[in-house]
N, C-alpha and C positions, 0 to 999 in steps of 0.2 A: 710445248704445243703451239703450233700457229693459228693466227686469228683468224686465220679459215680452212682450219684442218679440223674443226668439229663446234660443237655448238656450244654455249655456255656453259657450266654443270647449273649456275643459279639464275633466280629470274632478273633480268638487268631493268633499269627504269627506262620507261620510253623514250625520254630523249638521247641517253645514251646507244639503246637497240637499233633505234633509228641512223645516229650516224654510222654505226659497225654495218647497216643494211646497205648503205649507201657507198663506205669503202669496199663491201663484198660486190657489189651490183659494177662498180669502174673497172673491178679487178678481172671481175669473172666475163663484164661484157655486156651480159644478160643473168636477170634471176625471174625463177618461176614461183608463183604466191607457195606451193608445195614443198620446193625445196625450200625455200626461208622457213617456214612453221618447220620443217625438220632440224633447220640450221638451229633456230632458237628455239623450240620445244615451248610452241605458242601456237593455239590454233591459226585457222587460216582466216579467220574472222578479222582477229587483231594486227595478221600482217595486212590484208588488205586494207583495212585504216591506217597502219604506217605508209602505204605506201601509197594513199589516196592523198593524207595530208604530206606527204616529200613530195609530189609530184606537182603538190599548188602552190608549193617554193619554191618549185623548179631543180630541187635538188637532184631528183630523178626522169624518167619521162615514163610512162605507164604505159604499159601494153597488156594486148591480150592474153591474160594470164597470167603475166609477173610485171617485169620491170626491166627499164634498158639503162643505161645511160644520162645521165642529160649533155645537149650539148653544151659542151664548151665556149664560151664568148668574150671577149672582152671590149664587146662593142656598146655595151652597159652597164652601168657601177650595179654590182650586186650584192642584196644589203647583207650585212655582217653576220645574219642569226643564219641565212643561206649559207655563207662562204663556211663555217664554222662545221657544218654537216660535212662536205665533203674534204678526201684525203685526209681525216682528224688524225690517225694514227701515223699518219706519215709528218705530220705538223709537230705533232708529239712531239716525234724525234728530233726532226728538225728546232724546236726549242729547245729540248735538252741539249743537243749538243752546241748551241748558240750562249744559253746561259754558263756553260765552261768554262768562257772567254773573258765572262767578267771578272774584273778582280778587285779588291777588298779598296773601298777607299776613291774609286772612280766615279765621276759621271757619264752616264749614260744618257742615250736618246731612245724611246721606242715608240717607233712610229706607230698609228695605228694599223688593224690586221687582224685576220684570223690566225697567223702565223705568231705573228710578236707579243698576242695575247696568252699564249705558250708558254713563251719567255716568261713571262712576267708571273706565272704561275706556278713556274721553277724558281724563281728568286724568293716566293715566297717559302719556301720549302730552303733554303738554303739561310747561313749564319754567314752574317756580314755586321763587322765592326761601324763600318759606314758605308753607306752608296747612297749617292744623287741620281733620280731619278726624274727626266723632261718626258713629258708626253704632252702628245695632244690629244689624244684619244681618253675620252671618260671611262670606258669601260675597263682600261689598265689604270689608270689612276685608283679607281674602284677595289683593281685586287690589290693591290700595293699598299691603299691606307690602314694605318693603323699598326704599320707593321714597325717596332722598335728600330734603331739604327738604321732605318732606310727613310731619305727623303724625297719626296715627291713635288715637283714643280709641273704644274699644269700650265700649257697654252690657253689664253684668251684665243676668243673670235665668233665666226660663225660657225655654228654646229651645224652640220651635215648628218642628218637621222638615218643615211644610206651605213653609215662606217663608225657613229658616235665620236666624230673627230670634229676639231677646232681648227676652220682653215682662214686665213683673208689677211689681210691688212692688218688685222693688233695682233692674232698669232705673232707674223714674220717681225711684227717691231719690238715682241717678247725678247722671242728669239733670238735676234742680230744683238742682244745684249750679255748672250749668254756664251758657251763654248761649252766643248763634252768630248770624252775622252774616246768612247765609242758610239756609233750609230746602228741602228740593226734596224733596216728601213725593208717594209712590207713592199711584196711589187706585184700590180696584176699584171705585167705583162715585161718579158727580156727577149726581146731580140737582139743576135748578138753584133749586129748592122744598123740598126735604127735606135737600141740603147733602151734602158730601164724605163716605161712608160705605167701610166691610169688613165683611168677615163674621167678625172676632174680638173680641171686648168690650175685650181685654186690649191687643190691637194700636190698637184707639181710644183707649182712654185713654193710651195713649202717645205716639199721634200727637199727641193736644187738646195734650199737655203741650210738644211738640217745635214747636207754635204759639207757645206761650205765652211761649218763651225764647228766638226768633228775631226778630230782628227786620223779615224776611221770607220769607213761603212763596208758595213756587212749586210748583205742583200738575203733575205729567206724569206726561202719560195717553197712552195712543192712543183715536183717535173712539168707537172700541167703547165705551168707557165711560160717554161723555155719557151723560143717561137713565139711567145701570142704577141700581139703589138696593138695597143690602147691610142687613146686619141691625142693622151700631153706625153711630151717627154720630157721626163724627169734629167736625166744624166746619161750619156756616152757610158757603155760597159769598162773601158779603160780607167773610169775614175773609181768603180768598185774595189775596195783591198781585198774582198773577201765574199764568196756564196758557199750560204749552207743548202744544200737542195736534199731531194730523197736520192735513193741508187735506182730510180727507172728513169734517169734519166738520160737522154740522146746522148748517144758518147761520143757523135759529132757537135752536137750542141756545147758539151762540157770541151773539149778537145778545142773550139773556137774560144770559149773566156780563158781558158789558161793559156792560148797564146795570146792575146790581149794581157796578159799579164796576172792576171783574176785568181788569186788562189782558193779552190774548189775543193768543197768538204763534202762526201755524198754520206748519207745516213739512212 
């Protein structure tokens, strides 16, 4: 049964409802407070508080009645507890089939994200003799500790509270000391002419670097992203080995990174 071919049979916790409201509301367009209480068999009392508090997150935009959309941006870093609500089950996937790639004994890089925090939520679910694990992001270091035969190395620097990552000057001098086998690097924004972009200067130049000492990146995005173009550019799509994205995505969009050379996984 599909995630929006009928309603839950049990009651889900609010933060989890809320994001399923949020992937049904992109999907469908538009949702009305009515149809949601029917979708989750919750009065219309408690969806209009779901969708009072998504809407002062910006995760949705509130209308007369139900809910639309929000618009899409990437003309402002949008903090991580927002990114995290929308597309989650397409991020899912997009983890799971990201975490496939790792193998027994490697190091890895995971950028910060609401994508690569996926990953990293699949590794813990998975048996590994050994794995290195870089991040700059606190909140995957978080799910990672404690876990037997996995090791975790954090970036120093400055903490950015928009994404809970380590960006500046001691990060990149960690860094440039290290090397990693794979990169699986978060992107808010792929044009396939202007190249892998964010909207923090500090957060690019950490990325270019987290290229540079991998000896492959893998970019996961969900479709949303194709097109969007941010303020720093990270890296030219030619230096990509690899995108995991979802299957709605442009299959002109897809169709331009694989002739760039970009080999493309949809999920």
């Amino acid at each position: 049964m599909s995630e929006q071919s009928a309603a839950p049979s049990k009651r889900l916790l609010a933060e989890e409802r809320r994001r399923m409201i949020v992937d049904y509301v992109e999907a469908q367009g538009r949702a009305t407070v009515d149809e949601l209480a029917n979708r989750f068999g919750i009065s219309t009392v408690t969806i209009r508080n779901d969708l009072e508090q998504l809407a002062r997150s910006s995760a949705i935009a509130r209308a007369h009645g139900g809910a639309l959309p929000a618009t899409q941006t990437n003309t402002h870093d949008t903090p991580l507890n927002i990114k995290e609500t929308r597309y989650h089950a397409q991020k899912l996937r997009i983890g799971q089939a990201a975490a496939t790639l790792i193998r027994d004994g490697e190091t890895i890089i995971l950028d910060s994200g609401s994508t690569t925090v996926e990953i990293a939520r699949q590794i813990r679910q998975m048996k590994f003799e050994s794995l290195t694990v870089i991040t700059n992001a606190l909140n995957i270091a978080l799910e990672l500790s404690g876990l037997p035969h996995i090791r975790v190395m954090m970036l120093g620097g400055l903490l950015r509270d928009t994404s809970y990552s380590l960006v500046g000057p001691d990060a990149e001098q960690a860094l440039s000391k290290l090397s990693a086998d794979k990169l699986f690097l978060g992107v808010d924004g792929l044009d396939p002419v202007v190249g892998v972009t964010t909207p923090d200067p500090l957060e690019a130049s950490l990325n270019a670097l987290m290229i540079r000492v991998s000896r492959e990146t893998i970019a996961v995005f969900d479709a949303s992203k194709l097109g969007q173009r941010s303020l720093s550019v990270i890296t030219p799509v030619q230096h990509l080995h690899r995108v995991i994205t979802d299957s709605s995505a442009e299959a002109k969009s897809v169709e331009s990174l694989r002739n760039a050379g970009v080999n493309v996984t949809l999920v």
